[in-house]
DOTI-377181 format. One record per residue (C-alpha): residue number from 1; x, y, z; residue in three letters. Coordinates in steps of 0.02 Angstrom, whole numbers, plus 50000, padded with zeros to 5 digits. Example, Ala and Ser with C-alpha at 12.3 -4.5 7.8 and 13.67 -1.06 7.14 Angstrom:
DOTI-377181
nr:1&c1:50615&c2:49775&c3:50390&rest:ALA .
nr:2&c1:50684&c2:49947&c3:50357&rest:SER .
***
This chain:
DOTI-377181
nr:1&c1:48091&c2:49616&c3:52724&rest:UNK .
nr:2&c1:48266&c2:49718&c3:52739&rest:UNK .
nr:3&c1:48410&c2:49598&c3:52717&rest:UNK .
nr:4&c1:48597&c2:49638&c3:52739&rest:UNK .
nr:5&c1:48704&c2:49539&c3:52635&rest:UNK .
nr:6&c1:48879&c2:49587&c3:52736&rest:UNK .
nr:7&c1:48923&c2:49574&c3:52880&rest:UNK .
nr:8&c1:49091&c2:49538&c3:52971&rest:UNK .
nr:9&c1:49065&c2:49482&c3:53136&rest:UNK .
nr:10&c1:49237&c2:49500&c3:53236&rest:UNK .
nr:11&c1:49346&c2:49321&c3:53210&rest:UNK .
nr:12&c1:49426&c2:49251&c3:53354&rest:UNK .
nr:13&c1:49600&c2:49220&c3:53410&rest:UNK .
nr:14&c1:49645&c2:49031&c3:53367&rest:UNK .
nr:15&c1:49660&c2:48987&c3:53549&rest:UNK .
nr:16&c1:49469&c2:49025&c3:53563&rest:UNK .
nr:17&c1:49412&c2:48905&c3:53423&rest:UNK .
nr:18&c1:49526&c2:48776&c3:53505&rest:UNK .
nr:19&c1:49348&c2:48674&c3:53547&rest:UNK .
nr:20&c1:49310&c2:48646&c3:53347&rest:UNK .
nr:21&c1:49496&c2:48600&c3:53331&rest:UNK .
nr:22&c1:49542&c2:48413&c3:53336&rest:UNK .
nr:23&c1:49681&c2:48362&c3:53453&rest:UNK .
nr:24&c1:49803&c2:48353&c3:53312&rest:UNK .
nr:25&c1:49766&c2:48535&c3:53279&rest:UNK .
nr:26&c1:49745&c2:48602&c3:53452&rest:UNK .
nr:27&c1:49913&c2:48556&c3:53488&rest:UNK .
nr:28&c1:49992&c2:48622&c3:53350&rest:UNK .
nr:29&c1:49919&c2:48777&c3:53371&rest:UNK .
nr:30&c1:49935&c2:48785&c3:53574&rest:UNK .
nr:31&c1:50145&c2:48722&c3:53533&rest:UNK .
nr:32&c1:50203&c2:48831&c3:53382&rest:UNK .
nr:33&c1:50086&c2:49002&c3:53481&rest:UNK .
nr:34&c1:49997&c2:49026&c3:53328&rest:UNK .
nr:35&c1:49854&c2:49171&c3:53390&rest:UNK .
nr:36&c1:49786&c2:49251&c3:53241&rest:UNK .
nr:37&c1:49740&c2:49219&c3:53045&rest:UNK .
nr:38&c1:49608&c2:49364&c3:53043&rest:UNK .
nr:39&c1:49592&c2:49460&c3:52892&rest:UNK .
nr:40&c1:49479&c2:49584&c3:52936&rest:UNK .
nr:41&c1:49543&c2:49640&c3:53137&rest:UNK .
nr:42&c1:49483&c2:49804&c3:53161&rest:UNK .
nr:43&c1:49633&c2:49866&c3:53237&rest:UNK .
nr:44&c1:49614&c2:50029&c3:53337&rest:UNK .
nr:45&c1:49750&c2:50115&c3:53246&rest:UNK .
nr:46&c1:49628&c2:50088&c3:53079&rest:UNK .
nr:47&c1:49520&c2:50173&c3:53132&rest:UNK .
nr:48&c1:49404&c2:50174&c3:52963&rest:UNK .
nr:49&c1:49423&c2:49974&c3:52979&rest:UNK .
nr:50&c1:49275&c2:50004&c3:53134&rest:UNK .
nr:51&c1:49139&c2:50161&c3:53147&rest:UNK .
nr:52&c1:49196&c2:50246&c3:53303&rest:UNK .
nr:53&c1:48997&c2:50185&c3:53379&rest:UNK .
nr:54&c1:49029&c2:50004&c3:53335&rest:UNK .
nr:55&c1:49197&c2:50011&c3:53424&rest:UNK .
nr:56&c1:49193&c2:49952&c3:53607&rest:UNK .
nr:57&c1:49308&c2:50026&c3:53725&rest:UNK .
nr:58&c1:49403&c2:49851&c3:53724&rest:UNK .
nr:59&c1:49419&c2:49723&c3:53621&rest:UNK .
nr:60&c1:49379&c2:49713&c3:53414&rest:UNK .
nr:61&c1:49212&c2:49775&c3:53330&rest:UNK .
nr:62&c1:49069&c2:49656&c3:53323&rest:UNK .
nr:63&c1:49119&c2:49562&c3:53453&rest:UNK .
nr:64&c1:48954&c2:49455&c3:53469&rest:UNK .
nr:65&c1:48796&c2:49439&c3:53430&rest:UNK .
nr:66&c1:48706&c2:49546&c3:53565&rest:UNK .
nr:67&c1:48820&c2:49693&c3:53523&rest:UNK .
nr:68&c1:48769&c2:49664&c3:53319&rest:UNK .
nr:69&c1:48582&c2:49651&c3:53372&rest:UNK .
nr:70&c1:48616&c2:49822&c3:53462&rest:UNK .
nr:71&c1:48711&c2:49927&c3:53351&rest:UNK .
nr:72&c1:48647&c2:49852&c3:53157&rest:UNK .
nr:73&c1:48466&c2:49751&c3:53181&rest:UNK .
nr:74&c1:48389&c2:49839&c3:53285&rest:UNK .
nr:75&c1:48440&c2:50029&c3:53226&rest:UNK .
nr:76&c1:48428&c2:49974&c3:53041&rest:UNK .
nr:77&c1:48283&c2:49856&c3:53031&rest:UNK .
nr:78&c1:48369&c2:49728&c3:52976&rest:UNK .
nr:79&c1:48256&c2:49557&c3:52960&rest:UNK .
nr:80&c1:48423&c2:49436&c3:52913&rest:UNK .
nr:81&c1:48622&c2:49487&c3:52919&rest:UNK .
nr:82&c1:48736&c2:49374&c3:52814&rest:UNK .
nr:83&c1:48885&c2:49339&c3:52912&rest:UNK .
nr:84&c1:49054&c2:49330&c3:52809&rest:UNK .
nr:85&c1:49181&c2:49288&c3:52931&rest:UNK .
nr:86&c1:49337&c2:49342&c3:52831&rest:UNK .
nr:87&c1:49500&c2:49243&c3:52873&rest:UNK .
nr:88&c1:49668&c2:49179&c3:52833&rest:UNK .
nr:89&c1:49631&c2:48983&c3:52862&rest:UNK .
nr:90&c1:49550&c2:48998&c3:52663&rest:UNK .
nr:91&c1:49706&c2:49024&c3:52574&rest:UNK .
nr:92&c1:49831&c2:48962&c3:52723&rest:UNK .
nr:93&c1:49997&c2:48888&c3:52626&rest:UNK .
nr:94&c1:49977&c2:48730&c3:52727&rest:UNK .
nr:95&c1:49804&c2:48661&c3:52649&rest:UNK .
nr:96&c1:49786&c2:48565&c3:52797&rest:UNK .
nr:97&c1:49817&c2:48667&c3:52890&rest:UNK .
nr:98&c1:49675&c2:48822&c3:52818&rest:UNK .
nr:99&c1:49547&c2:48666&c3:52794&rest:UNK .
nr:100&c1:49556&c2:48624&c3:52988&rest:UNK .
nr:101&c1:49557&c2:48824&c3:53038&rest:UNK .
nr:102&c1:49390&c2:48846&c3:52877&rest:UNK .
nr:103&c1:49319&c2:48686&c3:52990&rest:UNK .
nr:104&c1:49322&c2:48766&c3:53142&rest:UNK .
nr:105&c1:49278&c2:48920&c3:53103&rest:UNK .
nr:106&c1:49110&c2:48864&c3:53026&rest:UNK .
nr:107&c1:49073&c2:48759&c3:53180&rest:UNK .
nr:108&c1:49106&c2:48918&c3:53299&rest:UNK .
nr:109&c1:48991&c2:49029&c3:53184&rest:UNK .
nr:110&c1:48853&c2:48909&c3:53214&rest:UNK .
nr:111&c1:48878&c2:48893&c3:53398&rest:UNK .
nr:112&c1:48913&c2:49055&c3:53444&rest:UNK .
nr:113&c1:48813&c2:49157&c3:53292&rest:UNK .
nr:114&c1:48682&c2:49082&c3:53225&rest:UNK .
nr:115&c1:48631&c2:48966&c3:53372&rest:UNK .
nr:116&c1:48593&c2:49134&c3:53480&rest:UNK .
nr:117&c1:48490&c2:49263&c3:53349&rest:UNK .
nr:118&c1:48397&c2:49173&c3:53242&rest:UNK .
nr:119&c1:48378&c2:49312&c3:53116&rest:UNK .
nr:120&c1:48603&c2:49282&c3:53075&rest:UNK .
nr:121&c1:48641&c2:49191&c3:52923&rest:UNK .
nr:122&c1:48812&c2:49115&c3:52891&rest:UNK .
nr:123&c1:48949&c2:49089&c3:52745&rest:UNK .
nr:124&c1:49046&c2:48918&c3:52720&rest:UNK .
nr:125&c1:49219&c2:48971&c3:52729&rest:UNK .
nr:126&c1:49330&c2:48849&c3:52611&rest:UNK .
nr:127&c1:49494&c2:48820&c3:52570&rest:UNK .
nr:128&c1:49511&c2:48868&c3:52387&rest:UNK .
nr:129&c1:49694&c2:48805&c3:52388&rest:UNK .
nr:130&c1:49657&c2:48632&c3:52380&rest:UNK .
nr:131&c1:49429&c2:48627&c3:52275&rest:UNK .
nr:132&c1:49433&c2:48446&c3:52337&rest:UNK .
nr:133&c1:49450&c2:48516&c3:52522&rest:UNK .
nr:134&c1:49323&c2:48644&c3:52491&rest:UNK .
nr:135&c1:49179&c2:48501&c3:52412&rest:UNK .
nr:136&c1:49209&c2:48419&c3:52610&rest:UNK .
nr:137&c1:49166&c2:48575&c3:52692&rest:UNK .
nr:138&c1:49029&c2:48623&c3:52584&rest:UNK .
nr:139&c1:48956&c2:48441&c3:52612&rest:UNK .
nr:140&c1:49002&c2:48456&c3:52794&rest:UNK .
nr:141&c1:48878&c2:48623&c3:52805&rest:UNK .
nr:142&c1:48749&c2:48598&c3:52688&rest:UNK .
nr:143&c1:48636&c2:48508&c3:52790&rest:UNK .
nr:144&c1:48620&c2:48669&c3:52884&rest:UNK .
nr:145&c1:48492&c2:48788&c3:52787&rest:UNK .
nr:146&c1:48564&c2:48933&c3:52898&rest:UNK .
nr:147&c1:48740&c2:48933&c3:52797&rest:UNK .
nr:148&c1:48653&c2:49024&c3:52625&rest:UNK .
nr:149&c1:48824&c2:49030&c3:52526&rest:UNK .
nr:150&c1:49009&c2:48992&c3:52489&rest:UNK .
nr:151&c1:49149&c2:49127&c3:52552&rest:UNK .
nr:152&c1:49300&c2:49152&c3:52441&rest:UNK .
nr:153&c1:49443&c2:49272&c3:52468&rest:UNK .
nr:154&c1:49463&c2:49388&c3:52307&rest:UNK .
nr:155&c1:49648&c2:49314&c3:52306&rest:UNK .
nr:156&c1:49702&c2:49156&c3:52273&rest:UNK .
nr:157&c1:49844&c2:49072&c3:52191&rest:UNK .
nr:158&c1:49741&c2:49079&c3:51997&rest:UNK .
nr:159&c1:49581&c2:49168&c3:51941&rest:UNK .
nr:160&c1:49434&c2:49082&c3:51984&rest:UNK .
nr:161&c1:49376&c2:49023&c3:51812&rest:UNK .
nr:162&c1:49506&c2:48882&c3:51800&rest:UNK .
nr:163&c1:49438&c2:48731&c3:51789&rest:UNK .
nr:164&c1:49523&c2:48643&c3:51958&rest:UNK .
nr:165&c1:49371&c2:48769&c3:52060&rest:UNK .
nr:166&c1:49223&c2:48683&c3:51960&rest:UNK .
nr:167&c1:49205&c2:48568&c3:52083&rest:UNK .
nr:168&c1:49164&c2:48686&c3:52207&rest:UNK .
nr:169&c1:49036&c2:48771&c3:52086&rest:UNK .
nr:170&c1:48970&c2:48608&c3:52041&rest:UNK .
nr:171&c1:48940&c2:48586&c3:52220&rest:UNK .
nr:172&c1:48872&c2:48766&c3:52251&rest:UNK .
nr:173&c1:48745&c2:48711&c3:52104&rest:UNK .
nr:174&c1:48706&c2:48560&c3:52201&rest:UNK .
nr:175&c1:48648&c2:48628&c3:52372&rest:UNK .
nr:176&c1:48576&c2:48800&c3:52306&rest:UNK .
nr:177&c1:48743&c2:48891&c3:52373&rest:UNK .
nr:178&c1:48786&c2:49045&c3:52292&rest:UNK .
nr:179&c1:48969&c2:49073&c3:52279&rest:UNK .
nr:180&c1:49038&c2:49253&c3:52382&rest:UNK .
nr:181&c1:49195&c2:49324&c3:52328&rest:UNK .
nr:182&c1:49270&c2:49455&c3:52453&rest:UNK .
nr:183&c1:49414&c2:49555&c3:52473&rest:UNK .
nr:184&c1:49577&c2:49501&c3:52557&rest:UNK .
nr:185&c1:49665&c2:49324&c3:52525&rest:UNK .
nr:186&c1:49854&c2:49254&c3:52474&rest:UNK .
nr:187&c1:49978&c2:49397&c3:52492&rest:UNK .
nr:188&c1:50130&c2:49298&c3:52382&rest:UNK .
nr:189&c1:50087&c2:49398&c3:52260&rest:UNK .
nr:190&c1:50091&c2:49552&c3:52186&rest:UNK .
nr:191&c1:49912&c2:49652&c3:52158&rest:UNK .
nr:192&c1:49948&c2:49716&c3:51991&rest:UNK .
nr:193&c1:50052&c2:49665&c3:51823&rest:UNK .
nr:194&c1:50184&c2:49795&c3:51873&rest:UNK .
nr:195&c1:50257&c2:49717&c3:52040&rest:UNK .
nr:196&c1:50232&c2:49764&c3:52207&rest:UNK .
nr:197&c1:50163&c2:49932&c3:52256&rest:UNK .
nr:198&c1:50199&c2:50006&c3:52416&rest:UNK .
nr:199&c1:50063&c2:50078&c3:52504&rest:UNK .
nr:200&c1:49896&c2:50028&c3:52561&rest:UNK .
nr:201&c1:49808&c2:50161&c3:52481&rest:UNK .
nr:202&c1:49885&c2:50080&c3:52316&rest:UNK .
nr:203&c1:49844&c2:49921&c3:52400&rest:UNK .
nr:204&c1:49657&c2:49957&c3:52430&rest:UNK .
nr:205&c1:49626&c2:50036&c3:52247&rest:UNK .
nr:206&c1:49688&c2:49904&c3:52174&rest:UNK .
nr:207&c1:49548&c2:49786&c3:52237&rest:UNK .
nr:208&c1:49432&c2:49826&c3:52113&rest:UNK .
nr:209&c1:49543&c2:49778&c3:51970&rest:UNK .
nr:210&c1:49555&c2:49608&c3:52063&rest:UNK .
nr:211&c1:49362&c2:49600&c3:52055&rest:UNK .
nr:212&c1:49372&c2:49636&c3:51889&rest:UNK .
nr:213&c1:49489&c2:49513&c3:51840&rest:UNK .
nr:214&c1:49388&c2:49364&c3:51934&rest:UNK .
nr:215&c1:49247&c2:49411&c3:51839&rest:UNK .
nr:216&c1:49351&c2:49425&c3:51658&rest:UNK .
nr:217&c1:49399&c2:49221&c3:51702&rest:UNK .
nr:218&c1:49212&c2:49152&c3:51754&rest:UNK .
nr:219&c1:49155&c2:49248&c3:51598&rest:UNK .
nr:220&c1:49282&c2:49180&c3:51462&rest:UNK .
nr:221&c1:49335&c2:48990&c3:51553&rest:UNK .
nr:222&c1:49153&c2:48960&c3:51512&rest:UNK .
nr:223&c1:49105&c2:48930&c3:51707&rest:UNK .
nr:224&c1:48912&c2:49011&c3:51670&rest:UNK .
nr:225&c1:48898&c2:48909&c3:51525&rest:UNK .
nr:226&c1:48958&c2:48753&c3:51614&rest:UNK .
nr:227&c1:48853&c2:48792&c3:51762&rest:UNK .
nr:228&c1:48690&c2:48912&c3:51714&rest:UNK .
nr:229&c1:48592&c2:48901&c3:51900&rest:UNK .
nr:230&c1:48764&c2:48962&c3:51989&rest:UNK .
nr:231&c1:48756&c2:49119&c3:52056&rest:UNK .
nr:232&c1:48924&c2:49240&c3:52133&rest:UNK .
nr:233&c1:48906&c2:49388&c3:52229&rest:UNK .
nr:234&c1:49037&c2:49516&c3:52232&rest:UNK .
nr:235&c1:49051&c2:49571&c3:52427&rest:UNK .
nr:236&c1:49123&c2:49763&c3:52474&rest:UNK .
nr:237&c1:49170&c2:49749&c3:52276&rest:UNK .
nr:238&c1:49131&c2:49944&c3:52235&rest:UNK .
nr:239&c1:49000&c2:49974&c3:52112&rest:UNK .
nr:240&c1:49058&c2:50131&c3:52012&rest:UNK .
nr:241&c1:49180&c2:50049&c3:51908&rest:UNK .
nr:242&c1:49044&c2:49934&c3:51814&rest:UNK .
nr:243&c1:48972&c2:50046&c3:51693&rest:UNK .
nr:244&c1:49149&c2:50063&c3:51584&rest:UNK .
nr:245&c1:49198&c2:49887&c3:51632&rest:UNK .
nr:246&c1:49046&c2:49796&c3:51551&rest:UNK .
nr:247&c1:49055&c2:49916&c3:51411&rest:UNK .
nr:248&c1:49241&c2:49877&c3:51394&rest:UNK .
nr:249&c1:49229&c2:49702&c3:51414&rest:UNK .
nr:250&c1:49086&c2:49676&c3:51295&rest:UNK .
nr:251&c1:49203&c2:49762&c3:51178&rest:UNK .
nr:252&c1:49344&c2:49673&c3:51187&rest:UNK .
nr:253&c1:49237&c2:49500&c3:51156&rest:UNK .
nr:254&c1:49168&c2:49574&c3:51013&rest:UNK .
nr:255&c1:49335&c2:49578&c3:50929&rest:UNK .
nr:256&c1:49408&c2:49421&c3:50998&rest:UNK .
nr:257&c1:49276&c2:49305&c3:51023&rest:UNK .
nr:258&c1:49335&c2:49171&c3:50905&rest:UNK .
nr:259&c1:49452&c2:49147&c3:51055&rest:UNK .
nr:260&c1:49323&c2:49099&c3:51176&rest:UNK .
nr:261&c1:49171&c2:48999&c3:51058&rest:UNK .
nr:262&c1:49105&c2:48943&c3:51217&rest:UNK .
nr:263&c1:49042&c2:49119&c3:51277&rest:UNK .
nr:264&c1:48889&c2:49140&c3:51156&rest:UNK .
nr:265&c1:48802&c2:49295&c3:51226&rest:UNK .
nr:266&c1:48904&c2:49469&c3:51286&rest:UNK .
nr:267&c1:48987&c2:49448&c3:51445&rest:UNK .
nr:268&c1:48901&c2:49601&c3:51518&rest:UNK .
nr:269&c1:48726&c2:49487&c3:51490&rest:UNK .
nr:270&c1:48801&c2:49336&c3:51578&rest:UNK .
nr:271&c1:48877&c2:49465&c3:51706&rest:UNK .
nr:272&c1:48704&c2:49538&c3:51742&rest:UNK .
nr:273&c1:48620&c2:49365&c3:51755&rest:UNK .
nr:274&c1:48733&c2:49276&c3:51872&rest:UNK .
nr:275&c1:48834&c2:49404&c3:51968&rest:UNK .
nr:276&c1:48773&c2:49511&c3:52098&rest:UNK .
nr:277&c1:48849&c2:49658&c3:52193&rest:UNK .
nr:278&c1:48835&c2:49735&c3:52354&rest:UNK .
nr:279&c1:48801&c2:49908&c3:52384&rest:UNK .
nr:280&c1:48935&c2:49963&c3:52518&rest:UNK .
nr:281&c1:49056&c2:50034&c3:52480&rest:UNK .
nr:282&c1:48962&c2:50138&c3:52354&rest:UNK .
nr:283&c1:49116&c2:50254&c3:52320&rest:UNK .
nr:284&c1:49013&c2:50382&c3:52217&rest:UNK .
nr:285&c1:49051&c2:50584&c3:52234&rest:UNK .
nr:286&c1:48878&c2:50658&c3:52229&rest:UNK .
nr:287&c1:48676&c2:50570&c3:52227&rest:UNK .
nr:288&c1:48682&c2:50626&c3:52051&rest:UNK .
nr:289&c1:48831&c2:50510&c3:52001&rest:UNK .
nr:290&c1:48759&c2:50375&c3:52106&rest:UNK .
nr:291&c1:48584&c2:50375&c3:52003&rest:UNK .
nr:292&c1:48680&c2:50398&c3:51826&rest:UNK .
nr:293&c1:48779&c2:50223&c3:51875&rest:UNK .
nr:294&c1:48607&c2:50144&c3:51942&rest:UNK .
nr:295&c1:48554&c2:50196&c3:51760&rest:UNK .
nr:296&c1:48687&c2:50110&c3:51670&rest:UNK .
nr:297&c1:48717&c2:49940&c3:51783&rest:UNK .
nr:298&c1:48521&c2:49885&c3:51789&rest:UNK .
nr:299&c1:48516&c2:49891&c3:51971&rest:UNK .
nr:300&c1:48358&c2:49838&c3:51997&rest:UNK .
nr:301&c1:48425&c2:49663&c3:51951&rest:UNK .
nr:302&c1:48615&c2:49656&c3:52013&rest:UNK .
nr:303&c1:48615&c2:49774&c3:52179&rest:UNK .
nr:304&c1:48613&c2:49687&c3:52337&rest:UNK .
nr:305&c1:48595&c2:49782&c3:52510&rest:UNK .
nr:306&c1:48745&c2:49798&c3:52628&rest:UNK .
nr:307&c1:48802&c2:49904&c3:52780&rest:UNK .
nr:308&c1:48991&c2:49813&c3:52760&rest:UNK .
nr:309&c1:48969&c2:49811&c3:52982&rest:UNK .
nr:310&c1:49062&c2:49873&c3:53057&rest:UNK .
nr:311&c1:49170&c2:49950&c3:52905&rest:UNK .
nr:312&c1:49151&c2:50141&c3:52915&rest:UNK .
nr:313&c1:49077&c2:50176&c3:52758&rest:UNK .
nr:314&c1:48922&c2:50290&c3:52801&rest:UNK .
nr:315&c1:48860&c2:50395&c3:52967&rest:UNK .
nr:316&c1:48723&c2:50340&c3:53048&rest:UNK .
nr:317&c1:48586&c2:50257&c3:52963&rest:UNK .
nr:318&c1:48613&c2:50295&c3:52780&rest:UNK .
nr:319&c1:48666&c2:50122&c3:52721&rest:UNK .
nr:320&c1:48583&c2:50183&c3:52541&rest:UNK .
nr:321&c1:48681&c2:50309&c3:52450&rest:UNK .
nr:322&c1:48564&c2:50440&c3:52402&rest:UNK .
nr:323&c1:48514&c2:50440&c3:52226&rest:UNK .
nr:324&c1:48432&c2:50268&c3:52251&rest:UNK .
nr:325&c1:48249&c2:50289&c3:52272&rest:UNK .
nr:326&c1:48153&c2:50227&c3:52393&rest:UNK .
nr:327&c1:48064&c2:50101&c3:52291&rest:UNK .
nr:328&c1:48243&c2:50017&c3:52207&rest:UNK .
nr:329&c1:48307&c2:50042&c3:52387&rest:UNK .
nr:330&c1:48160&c2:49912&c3:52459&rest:UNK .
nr:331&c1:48191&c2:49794&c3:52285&rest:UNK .
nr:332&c1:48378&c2:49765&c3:52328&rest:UNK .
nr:333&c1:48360&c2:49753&c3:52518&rest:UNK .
nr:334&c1:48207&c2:49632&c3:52497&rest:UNK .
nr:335&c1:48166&c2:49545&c3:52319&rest:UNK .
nr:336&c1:48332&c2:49547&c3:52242&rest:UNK .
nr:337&c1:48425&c2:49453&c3:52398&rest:UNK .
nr:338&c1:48281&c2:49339&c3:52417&rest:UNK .
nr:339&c1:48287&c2:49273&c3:52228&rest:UNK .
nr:340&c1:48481&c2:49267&c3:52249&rest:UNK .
nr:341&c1:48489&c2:49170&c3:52404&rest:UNK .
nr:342&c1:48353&c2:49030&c3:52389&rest:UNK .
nr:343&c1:48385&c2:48963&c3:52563&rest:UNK .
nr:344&c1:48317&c2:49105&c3:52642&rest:UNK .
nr:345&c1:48144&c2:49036&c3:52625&rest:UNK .
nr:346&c1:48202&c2:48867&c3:52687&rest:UNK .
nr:347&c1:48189&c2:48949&c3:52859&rest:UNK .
nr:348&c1:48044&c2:48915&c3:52957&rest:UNK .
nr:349&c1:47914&c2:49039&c3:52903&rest:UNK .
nr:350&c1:47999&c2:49079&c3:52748&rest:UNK .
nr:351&c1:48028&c2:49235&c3:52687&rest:UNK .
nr:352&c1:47884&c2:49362&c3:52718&rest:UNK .
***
């Protein structure tokens, strides 16, 4: 069983998911010529935003599922693909606004996704603006075994441990939904304590400080205590910065945990128990560095397989950065994503 836990098939322009729009919304977007709240577009002049291979002549990358089936299932051996359609209508300034857009967007990755391959899992995309929004889609979708978890952009308005989201955990919890955190979200504000930067390549390295600071506030608001069956997965997260933030972090509760008498074990044990990360991008130097960090993290627990589709991230078909061994390699393509998302085996069949 080879399962890829990310992958970004290409989101439509709003016109095209007019049909899971009610009227109200369908005319607001056909009269103000709203076209596009896609986070993740691909755009020709990126050209690392699409492998050159996965990029048709017209059009965005992974445009549907035949051309997926083509250029990642079939090539790779993939069994299941995770879909995490990436998006603006999550952290939208008008709640009502990104809860209508999450809405349709779910219905359309039914429909057009998983309806056609039946080896395509999908994401619940919520609006994390406005929890009580997010329980309604997450009750909307749960009857569906084929949605296996919850997709939140990295950036919101406040970290993630605050106590307005448990709702939505409490409701992950409920239906067996692990919670996804990804990359992108809210741009009002700034990505780091000193202000705005101005490049992307500033832009893009500070990501994994973002990560890091999501997991500092579901570690110390208490959210694994409150909740100890909910399990996050940090999507195209990195992986090389772990080793010295768990170390760090465990060191800093040490000194200060009278602060936080909730968290009763070292947050680099809760980390490694409820948080899982996925391997692309694995932004390593040399297979040598890449086995030293599988070393340190315990990533026969907390790796997850990815490709990040159709991110550029590796040539061909070396999704696994060498340095992981063939036998780790099958655990976090196979055993570790099957005991993280328990839905998988709701399929018919099961998991084999």
């Amino acid at each position: 069983m080879k399962i890829d836990c990310d992958v970004h098939p290409a989101i439509p322009e709003l016109p095209d998911l007019l049909p899971w729009l009610d009227a109200y919304w369908r005319d607001h977007v056909t009269t103000r010529g709203v076209r596009n709240l896609d986070l993740v577009a691909y755009r020709p002049s990126l050209p690392t935003t699409a492998r050159a291979d996965w990029r048709p002549e017209t059009g965005r990358a992974a445009p549907d599922p035949a051309r997926l089936a083509a250029e990642l299932l079939e090539p790779f051996g993939i069994d299941i693909a995770i879909l995490n359609p990436v998006h603006g209508g999550a952290v939208h300034p008008n709640s009502y606004f990104g809860r209508a857009i999450c809405h349709a967007v779910n219905g359309w990755l039914a429909e057009c996704w998983l309806d056609r391959d039946d080896r395509l899992r999908g994401a619940i995309s919520v609006p994390i603006q406005e929890p009580d929004m997010a329980v309604e889609e997450i009750e909307a979708r749960a009857g569906d075994s084929r949605f296996v978890q919850i997709l939140f952009p990295i950036a919101g308005d406040v970290p993630f441990g605050r106590r307005q989201f448990w709702p939505i955990y409490r409701a992950a919890v409920k239906h067996g939904l692990p919670v996804a955190i990804h990359p992108g979200g809210n741009g009002r504000f700034p990505q780091s304590y000193v202000g705005w930067h101005s490049t992307y390549a500033e832009e893009l390295f500070l990501q994994s400080g973002m990560v890091q600071g999501q997991l500092l506030s579901l570690v110390h608001e208490g959210v694994f205590q409150e909740f100890p069956d909910l399990r996050v997965v940090m999507l195209e997260s990195g992986v090389t910065w772990l080793p010295a933030f768990l170390a760090d972090t465990d060191n800093k509760w040490m000194a200060l945990r009278r602060e936080v008498p909730w968290v009763t074990e070292a947050p680099s044990t809760l980390i490694k128990r409820h948080v899982r990360f996925t391997t692309q991008p694995f932004d390593a130097p040399s297979a040598a560095h890449v086995a030293r960090i599988v070393e340190m993290i315990a990533a026969d627990e907390i790796l997850l397989f990815s490709t990040d589709y159709p991110h550029w991230q590796f040539e061909g078909t070396a999704a696994v950065p060498e340095g992981i061994g063939p036998e780790l390699a099958a655990r976090i393509a196979g055993a570790n994503p099957a005991a993280t998302y328990g839905r998988l085996a709701l399929q018919p069949g099961g998991l084999q």
